[in-house]
Residue frames relative to the residue before (quaternion, step in Angstrom):
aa qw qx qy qz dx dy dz
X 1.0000 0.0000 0.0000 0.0000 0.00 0.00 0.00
X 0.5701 0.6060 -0.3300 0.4459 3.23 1.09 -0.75
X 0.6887 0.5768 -0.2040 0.3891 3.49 0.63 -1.39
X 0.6272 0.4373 -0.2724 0.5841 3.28 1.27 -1.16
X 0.8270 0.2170 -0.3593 0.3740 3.85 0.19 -0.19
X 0.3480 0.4371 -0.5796 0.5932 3.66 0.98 0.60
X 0.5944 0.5815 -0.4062 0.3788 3.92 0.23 -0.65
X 0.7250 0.4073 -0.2171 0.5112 3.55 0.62 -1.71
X 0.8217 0.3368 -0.3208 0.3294 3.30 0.77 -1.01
X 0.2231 0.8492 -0.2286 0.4206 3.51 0.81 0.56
X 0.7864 0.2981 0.1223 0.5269 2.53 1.14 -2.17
X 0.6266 0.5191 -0.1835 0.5516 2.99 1.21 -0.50
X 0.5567 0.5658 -0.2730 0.5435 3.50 1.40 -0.31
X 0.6982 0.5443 -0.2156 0.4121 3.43 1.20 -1.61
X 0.7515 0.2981 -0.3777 0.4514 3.65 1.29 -0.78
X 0.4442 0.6312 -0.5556 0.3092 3.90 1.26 0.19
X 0.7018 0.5738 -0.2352 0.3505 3.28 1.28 -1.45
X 0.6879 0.5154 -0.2829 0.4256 3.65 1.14 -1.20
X 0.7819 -0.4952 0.2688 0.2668 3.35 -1.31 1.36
X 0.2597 -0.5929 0.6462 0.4043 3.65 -0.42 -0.64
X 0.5913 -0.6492 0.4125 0.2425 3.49 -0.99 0.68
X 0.4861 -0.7776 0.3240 0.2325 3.37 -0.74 0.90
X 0.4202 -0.6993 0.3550 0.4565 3.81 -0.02 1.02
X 0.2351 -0.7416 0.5797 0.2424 3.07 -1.62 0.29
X 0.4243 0.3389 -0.5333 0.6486 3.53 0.65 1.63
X 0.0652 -0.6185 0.7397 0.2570 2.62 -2.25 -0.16
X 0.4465 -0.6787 0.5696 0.1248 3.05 -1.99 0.21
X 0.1083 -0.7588 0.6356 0.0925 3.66 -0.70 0.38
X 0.3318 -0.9018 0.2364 0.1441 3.64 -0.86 1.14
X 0.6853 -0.5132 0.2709 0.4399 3.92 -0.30 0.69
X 0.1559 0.7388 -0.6517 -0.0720 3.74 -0.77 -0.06
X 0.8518 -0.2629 0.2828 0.3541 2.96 -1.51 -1.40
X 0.3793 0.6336 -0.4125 0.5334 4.00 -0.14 0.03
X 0.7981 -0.4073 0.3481 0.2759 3.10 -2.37 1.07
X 0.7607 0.4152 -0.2872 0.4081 3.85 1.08 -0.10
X 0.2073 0.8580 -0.3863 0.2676 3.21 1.56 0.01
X 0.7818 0.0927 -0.0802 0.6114 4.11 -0.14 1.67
X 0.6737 0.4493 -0.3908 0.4377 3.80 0.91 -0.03
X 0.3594 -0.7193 0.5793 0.1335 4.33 -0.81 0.56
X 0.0001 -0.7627 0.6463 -0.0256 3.59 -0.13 0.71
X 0.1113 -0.7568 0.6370 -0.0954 3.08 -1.06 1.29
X 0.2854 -0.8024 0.4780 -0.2150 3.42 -0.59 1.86
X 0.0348 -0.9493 0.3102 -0.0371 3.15 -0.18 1.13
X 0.0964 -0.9137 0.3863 0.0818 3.56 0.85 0.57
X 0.5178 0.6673 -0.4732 0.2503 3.93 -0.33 0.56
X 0.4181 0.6600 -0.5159 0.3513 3.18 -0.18 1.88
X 0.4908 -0.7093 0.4114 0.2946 3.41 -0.56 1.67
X 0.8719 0.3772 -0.1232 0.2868 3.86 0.64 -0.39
X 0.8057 0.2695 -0.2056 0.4857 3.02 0.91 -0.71
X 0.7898 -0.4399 0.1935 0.3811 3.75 0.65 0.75
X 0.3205 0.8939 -0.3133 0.0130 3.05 1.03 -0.95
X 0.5979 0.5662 -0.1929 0.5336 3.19 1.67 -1.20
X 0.6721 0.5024 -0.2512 0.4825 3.77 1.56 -0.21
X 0.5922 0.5840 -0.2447 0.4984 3.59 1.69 -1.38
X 0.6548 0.4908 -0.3081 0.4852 3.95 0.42 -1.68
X 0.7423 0.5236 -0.3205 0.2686 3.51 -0.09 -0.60
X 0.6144 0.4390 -0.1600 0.6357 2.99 1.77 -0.88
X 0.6173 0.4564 -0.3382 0.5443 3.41 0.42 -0.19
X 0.6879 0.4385 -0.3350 0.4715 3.82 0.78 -0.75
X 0.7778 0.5017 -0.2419 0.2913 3.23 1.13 -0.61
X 0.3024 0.7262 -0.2251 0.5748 2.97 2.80 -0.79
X 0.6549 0.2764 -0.2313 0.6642 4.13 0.07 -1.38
X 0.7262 0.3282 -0.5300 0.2898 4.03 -0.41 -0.22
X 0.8124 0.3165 -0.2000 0.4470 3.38 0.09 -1.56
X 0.6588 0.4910 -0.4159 0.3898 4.03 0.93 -0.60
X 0.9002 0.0686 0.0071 0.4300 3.47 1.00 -1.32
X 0.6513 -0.6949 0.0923 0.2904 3.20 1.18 1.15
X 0.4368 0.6876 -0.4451 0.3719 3.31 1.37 0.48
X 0.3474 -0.5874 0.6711 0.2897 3.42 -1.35 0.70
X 0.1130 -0.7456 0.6556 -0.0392 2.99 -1.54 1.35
X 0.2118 -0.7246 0.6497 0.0894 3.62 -1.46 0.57
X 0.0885 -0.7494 0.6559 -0.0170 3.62 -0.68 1.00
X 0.0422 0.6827 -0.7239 -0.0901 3.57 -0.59 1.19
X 0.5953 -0.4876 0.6127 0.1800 3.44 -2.42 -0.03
X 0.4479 -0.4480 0.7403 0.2249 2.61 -2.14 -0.66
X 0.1498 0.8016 -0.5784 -0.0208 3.77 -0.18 0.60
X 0.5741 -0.5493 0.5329 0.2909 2.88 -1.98 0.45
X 0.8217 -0.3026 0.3259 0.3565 3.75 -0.30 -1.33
X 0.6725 0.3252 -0.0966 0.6578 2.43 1.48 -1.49
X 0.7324 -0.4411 0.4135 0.3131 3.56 0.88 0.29
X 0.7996 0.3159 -0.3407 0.3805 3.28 1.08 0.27
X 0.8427 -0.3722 0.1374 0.3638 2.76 -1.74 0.86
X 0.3422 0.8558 -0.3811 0.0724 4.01 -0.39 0.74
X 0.1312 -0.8725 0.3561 0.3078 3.57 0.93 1.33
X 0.2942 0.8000 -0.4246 0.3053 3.67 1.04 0.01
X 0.5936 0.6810 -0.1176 0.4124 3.11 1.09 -1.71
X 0.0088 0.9066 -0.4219 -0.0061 3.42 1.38 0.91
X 0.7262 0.3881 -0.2203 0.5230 3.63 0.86 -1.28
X 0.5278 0.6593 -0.3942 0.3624 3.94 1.41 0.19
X 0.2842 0.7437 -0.6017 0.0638 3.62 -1.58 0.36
X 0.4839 -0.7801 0.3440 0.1973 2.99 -0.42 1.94
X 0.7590 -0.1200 0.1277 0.6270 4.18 -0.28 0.04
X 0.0205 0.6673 -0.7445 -0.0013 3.32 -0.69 1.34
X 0.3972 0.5737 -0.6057 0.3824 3.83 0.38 0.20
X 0.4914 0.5643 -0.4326 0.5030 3.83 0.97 -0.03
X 0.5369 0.7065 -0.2549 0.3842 3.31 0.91 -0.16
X 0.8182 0.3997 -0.2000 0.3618 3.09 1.10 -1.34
X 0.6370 0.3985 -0.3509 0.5588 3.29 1.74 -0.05
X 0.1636 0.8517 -0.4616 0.1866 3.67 0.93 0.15
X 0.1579 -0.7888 0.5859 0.0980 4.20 -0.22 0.88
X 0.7402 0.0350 0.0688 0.6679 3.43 1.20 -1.12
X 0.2339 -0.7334 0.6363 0.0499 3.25 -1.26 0.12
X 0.3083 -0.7545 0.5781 -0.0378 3.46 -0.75 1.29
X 0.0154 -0.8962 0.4430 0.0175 3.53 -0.13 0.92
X 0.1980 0.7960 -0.5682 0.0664 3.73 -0.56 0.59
X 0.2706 0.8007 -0.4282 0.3198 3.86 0.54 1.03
X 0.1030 0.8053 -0.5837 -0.0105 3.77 -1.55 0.38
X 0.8542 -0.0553 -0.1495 0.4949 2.94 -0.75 1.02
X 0.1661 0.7994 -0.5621 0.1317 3.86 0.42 0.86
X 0.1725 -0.7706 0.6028 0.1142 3.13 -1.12 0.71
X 0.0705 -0.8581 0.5040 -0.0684 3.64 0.74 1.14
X 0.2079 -0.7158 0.5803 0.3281 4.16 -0.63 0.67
X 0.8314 -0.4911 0.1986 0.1674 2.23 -1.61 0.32
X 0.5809 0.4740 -0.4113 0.5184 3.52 1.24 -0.18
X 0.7713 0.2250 -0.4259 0.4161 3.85 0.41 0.23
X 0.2567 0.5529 -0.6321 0.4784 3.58 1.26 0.68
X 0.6473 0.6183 -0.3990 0.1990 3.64 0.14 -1.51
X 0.6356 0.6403 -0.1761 0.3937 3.10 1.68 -1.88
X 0.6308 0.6228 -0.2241 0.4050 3.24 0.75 -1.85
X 0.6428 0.4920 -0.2184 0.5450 3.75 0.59 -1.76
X 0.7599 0.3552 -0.3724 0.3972 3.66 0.08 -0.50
X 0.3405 0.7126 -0.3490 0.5044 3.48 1.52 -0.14
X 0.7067 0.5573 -0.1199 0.4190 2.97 0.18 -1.66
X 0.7445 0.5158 -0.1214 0.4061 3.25 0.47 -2.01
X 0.6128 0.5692 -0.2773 0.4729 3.63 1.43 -0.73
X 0.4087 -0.7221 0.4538 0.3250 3.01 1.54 -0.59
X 0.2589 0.7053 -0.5769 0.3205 3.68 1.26 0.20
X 0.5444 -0.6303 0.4945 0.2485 3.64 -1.77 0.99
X 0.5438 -0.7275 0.4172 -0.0308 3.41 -1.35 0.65
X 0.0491 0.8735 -0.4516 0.1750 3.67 0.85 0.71
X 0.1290 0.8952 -0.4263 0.0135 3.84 0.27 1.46
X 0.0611 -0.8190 0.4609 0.3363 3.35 -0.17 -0.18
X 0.9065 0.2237 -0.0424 0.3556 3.45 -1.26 -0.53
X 0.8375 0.1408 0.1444 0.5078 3.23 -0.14 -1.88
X 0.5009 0.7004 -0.3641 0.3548 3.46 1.26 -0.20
X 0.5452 0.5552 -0.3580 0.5161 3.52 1.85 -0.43
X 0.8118 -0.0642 -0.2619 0.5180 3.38 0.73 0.36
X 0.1498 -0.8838 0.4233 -0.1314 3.09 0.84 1.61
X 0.8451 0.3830 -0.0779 0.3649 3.96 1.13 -0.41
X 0.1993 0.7896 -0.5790 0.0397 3.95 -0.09 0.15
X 0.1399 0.8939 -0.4218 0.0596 2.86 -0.20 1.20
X 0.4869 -0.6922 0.1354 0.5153 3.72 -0.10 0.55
X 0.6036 -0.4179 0.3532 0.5799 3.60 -1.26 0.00
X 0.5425 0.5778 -0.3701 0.4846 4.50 0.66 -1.53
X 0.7216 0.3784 -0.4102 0.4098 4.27 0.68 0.26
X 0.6161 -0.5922 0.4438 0.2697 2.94 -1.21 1.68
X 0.8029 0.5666 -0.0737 0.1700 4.05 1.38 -0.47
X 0.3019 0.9251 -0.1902 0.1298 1.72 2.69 -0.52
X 0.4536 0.7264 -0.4054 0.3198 3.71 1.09 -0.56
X 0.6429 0.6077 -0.2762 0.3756 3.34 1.00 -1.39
X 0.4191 0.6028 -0.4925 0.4674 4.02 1.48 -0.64
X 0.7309 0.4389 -0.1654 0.4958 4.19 0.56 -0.55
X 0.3616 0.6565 -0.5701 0.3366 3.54 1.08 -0.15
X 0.7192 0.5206 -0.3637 0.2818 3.71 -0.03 -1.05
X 0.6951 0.3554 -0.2781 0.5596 3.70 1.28 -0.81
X 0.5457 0.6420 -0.4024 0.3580 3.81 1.09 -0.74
X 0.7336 0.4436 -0.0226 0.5143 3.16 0.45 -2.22
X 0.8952 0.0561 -0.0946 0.4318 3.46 -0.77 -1.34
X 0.6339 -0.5478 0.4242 0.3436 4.08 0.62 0.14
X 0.7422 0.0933 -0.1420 0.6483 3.99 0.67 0.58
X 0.2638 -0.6004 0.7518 -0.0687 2.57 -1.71 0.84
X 0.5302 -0.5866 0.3869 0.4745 3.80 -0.82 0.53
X 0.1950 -0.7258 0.6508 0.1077 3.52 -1.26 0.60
X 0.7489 -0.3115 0.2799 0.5136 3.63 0.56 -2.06
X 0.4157 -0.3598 0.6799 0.4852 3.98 -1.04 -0.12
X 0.2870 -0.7285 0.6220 -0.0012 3.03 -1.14 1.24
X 0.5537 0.4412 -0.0922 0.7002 3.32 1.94 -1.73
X 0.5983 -0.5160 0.5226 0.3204 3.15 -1.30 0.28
X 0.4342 -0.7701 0.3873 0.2617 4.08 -0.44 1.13
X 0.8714 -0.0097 -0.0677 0.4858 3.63 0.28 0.94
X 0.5632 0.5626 -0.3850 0.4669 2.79 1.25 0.70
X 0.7383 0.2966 -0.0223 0.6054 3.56 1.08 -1.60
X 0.3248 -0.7104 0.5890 0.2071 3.59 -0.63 1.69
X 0.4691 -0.5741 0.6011 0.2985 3.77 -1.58 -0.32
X 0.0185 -0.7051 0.6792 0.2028 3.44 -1.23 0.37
X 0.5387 -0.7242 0.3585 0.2385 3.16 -1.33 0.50
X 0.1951 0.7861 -0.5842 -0.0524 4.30 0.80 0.19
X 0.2871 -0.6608 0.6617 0.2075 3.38 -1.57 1.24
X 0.7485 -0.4548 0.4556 0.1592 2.83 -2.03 1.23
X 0.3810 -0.7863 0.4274 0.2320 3.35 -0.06 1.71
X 0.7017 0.5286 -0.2804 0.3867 4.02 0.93 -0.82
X 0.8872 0.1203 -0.0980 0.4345 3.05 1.44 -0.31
X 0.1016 0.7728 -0.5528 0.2947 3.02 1.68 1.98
X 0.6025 0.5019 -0.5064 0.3586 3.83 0.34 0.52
X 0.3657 0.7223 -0.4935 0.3178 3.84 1.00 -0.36
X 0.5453 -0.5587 0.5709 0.2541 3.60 -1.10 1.16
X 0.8144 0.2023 -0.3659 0.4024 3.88 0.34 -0.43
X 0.4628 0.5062 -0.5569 0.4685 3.56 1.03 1.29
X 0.2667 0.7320 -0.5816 0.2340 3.62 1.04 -0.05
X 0.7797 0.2539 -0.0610 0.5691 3.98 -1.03 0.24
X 0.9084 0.1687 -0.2240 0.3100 3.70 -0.38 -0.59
X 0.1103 -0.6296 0.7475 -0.1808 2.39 -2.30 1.46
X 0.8679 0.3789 -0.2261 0.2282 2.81 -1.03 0.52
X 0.3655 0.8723 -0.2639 0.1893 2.77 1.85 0.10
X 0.1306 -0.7871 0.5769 -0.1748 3.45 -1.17 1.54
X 0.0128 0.7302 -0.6749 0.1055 3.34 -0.85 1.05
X 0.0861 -0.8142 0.5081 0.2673 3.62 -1.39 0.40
X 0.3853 0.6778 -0.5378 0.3207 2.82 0.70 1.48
X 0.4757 -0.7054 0.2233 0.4756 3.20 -0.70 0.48
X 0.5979 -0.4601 0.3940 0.5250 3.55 -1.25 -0.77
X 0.4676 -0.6021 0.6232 0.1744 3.42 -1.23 0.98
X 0.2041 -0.7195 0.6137 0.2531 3.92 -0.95 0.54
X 0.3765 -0.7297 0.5434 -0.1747 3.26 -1.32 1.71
X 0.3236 0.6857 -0.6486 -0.0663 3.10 -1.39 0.60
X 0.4204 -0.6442 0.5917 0.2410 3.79 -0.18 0.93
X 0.3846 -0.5099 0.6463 0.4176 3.32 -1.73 -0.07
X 0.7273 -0.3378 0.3479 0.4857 3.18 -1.98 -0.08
X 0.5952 0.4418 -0.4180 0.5252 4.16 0.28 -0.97
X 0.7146 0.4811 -0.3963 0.3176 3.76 -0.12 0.04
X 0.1947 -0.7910 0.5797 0.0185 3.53 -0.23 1.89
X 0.3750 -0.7050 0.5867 0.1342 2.95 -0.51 2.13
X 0.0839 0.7231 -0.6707 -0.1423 3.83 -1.73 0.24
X 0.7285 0.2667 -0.2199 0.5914 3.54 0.65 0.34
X 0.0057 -0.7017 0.7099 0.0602 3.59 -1.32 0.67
X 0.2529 -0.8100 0.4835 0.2148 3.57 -1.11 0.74
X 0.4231 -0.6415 0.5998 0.2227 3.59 -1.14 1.49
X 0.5784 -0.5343 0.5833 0.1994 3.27 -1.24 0.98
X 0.1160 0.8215 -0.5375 -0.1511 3.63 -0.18 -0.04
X 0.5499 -0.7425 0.2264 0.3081 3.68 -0.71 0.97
X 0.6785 0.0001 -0.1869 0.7104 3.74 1.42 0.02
X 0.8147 -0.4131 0.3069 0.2672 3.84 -1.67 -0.13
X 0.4421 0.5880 -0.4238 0.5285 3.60 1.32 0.70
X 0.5868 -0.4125 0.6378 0.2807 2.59 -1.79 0.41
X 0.7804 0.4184 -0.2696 0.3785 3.58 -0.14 -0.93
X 0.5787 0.6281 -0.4146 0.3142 3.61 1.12 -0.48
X 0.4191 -0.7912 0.3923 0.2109 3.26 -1.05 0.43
X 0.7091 -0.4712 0.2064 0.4822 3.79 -0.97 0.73
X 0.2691 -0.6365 0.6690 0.2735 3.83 -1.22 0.49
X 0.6079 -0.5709 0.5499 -0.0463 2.38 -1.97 1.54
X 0.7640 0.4454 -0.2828 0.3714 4.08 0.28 -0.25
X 0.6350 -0.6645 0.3858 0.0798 3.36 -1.58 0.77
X 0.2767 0.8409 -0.4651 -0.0004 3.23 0.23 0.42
X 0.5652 -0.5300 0.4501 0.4439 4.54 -1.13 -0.15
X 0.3150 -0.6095 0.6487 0.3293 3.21 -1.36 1.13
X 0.7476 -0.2044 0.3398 0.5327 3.36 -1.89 -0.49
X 0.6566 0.5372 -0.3638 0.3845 3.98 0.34 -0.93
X 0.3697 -0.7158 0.4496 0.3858 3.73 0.93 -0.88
X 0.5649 0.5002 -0.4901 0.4364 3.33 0.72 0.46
X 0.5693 -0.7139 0.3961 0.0967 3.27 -1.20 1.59
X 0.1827 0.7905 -0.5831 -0.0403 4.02 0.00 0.32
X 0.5534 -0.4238 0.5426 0.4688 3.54 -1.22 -1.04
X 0.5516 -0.6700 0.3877 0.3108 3.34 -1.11 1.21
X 0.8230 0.1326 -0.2574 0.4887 3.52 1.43 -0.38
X 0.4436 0.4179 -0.5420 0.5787 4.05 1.06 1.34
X 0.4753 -0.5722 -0.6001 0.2940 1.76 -0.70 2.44
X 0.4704 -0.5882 0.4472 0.4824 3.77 -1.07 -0.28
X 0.5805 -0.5138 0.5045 0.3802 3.61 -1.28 0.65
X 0.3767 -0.6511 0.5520 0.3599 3.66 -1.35 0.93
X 0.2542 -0.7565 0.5928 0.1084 3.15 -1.55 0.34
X 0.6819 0.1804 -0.1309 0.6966 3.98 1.25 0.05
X 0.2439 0.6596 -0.7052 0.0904 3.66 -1.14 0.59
X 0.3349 -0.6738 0.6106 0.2470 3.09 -1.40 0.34
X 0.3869 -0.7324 0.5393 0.1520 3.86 -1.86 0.13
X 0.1836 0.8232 -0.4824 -0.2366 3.24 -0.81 -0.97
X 0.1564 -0.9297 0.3314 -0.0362 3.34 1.06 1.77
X 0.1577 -0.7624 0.5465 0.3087 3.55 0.04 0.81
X 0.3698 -0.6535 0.6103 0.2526 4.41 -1.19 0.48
X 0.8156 -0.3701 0.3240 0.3046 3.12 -1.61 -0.31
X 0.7052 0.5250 -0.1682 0.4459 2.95 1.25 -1.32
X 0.3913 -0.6780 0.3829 0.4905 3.91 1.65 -0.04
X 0.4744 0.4088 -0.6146 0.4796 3.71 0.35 0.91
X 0.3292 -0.6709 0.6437 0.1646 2.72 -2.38 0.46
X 0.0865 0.8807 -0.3727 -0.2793 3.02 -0.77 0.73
X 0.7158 -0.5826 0.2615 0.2823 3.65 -1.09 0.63
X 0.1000 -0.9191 0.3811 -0.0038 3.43 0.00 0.65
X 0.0346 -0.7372 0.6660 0.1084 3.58 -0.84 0.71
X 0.1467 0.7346 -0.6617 -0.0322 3.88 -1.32 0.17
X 0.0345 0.6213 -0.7822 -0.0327 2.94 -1.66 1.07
X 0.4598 -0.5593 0.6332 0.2735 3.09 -1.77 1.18
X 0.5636 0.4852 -0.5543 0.3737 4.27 1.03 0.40
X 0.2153 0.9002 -0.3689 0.0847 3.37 -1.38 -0.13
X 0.5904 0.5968 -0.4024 0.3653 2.94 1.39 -0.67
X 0.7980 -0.3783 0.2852 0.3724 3.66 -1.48 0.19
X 0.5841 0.6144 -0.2207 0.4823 3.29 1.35 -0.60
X 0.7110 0.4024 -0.1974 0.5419 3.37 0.95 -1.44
X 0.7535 0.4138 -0.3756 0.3462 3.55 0.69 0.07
X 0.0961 0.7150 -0.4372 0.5371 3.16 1.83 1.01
X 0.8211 0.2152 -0.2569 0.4620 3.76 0.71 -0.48
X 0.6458 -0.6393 0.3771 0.1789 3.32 -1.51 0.90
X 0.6564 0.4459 -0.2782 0.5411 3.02 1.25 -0.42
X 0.5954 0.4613 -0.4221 0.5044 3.44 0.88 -0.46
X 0.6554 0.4136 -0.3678 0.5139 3.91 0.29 -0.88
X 0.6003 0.4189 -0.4356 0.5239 3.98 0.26 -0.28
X 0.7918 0.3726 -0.3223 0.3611 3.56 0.28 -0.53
X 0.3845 0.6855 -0.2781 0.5522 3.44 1.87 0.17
X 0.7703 0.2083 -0.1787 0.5755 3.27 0.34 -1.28
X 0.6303 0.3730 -0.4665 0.4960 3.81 0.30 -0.20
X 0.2907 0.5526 -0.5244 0.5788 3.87 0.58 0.51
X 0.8879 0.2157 -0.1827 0.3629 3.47 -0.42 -1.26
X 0.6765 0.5596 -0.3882 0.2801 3.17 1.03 -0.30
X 0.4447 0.5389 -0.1758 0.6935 3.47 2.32 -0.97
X 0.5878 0.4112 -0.4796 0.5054 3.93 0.24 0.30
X 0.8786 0.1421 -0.2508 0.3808 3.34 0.26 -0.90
X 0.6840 -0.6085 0.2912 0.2776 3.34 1.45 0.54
X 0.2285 0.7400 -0.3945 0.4946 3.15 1.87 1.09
X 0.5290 -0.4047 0.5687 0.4827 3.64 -1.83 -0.01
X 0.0407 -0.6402 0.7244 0.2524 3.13 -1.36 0.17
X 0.7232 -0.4349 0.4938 0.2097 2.87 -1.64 1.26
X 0.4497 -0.6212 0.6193 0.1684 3.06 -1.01 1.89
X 0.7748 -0.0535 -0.0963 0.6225 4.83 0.39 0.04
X 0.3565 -0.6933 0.5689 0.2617 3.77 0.11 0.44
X 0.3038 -0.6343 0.6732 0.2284 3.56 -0.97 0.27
X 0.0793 0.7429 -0.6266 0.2216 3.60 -0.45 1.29
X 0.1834 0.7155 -0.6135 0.2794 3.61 0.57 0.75
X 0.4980 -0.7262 0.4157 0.2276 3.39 -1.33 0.45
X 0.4263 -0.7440 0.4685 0.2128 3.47 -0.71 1.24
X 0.6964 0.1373 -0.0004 0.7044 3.85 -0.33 1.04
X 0.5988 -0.4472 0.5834 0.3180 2.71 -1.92 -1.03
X 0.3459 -0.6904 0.6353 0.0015 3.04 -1.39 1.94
X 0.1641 0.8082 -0.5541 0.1136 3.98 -0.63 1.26
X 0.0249 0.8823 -0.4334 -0.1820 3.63 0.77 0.60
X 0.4452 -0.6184 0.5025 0.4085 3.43 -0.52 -0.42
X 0.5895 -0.6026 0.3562 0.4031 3.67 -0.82 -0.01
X 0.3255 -0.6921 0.4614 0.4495 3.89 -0.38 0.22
X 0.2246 0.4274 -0.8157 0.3186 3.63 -1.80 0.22
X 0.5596 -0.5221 0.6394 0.0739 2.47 -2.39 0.96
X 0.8176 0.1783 -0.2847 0.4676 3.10 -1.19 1.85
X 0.6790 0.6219 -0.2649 0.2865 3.37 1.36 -0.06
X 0.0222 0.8418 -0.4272 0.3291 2.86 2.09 0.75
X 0.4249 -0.5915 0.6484 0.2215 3.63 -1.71 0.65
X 0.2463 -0.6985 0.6650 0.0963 3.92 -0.52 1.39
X 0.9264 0.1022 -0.2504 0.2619 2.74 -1.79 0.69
X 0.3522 0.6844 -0.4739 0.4277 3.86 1.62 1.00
X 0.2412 -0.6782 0.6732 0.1691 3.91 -1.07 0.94
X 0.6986 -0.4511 0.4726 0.2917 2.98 -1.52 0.38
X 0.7893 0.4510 -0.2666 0.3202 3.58 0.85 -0.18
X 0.4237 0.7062 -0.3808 0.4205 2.67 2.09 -0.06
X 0.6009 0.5093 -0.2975 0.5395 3.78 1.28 -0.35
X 0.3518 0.6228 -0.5897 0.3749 4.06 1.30 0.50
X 0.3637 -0.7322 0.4785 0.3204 3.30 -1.38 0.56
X 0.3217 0.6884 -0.4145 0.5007 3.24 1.22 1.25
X 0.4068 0.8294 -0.1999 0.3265 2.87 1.48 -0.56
X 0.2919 -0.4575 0.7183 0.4354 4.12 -1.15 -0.17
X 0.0570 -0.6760 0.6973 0.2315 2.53 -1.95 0.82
């Protein structure tokens, strides 16, 4: 008897003594500035285009530049690390339930059904919608989910769904030109110049979708290069130049749901970790959030870089191995 309670106690000692596990998100904290009381929730899970490098920066851009508290979940593995593979993975979605806005940068998740549950009630609040890239076809879920709907979110919600590389896929960078009819929109405040080396994604918004960017093919991965020149078939078969007209690349929505809210929407088919190397893209990010939840936007956002901004290149599998989520604290080395 003895043995057994030197035993229990022991044990009981071991879980007072043993750490608490280390989160697998991070958070960046609210202050003063045009976000001041709003929770941005950021979502990072995509095998390719970096995402797990881009969200963090951005969360940290809307925290420390413009005073929103922000939440940046993953993809994990098991052990907690970072792993966009990790298709059926998402680090604290209970972030979710206070969520004001939502940053989106995902593909093909396969999320069960109890943080679908989370996500949809998001939605259902009617809370605004920042996607990037891959987020247009951002789901694959199985038929045995109560969510399956969400496999359609990209054409439903943000207006596309993946179609084709319009641009050649590493080869032909994107410029950004805003939509002469609708260069007065609050989330064009501040930006110019916008540049991404990814390519351009082929697009077609519905009619309710107020294009503000279209993306110039560009003929190699500079800035400085100039527009390509050749013809090629959209998904429809009809044959155009790759830049007469160019394909849109940002549009906004305003999508009423089931639940009778609407929610606001930005998409750009730009995004990857690279493209957010530009200023004009990140300005057109955070003025997104700022016109989602119906804030001033900032006559130039302040979108300078927090620390130190190093993505990696996109391609599949080219993720940094063996990086926690906390390595992206702003406690952090940079």
């Amino acid at each position: 008897m003895k043995t057994l309670a030197a035993a229990a106690s022991l044990l009981a000692f071991a879980q007072i003594a043993a750490p608490a596990a280390e989160p697998d998100w991070v958070t960046y904290p609210g202050g003063n500035g045009v976000g001041k009381g709003k929770h941005v929730v950021l979502i990072a899970g995509d095998e390719e285009y970096r995402s797990e490098d881009g969200l963090p920066q951005l969360g940290k851009i809307l925290s420390q530049r413009h005073g929103f508290a922000c939440t940046v979940l993953f993809s994990v593995a098991p052990d907690g690390l970072i792993d966009p593979n990790a298709g059926a993975s998402l680090s604290h979605p209970e972030a979710l339930d206070t969520a004001d806005a939502i940053v989106l940068s995902i593909r093909f998740r396969k999320w069960p059904d109890e943080t679908m549950k989370r996500f949809d009630a998001a939605i259902r609040r009617g809370v605004p919608v920042i996607a990037l890239r891959t987020s247009t076809h951002g789901f694959q879920l199985p038929a045995s989910s109560a969510f399956e709907k969400y496999n359609s979110f990209g054409k439903r919600v943000l207006g596309e769904q993946w179609v084709s590389h319009w641009g050649s896929h590493k080869a032909e960078a994107t410029r950004g030109i805003i939509e002469a009819a609708n260069a007065g929109e609050p989330v064009l405040r501040g930006v110019t110049d916008v540049f991404g080396n990814s390519d351009v994604y082929e697009a077609a918004p519905p009619a309710d979708a107020k294009i503000l960017l279209r993306g110039q093919v560009l003929k190699g991965m500079n800035p400085g290069d100039g527009p390509a020149s050749y013809s090629k078939k959209r998904a429809d078969g009809i044959e155009q130049p790759v830049n007469e007209p160019m394909m849109p690349v940002a549009w906004t929505r305003e999508v009423p749901n089931e639940a009778g809210k609407t929610n606001k929407i930005l998409c750009t088919t730009m995004g990857a970790a690279t493209d957010l190397t530009s200023e004009g893209l990140r300005r057109l990010v955070v003025n997104g959030v700022c016109w989602g939840l119906g804030l001033e936007v900032p006559a130039k956002a302040d979108v300078g870089i927090v620390g130190t901004y190093e993505p990696l290149m996109y391609g599949f599998n080219g993720f940094r191995k063996d990086v926690k989520p906390s390595s992206h604290n702003l406690s952090a080395p940079q």
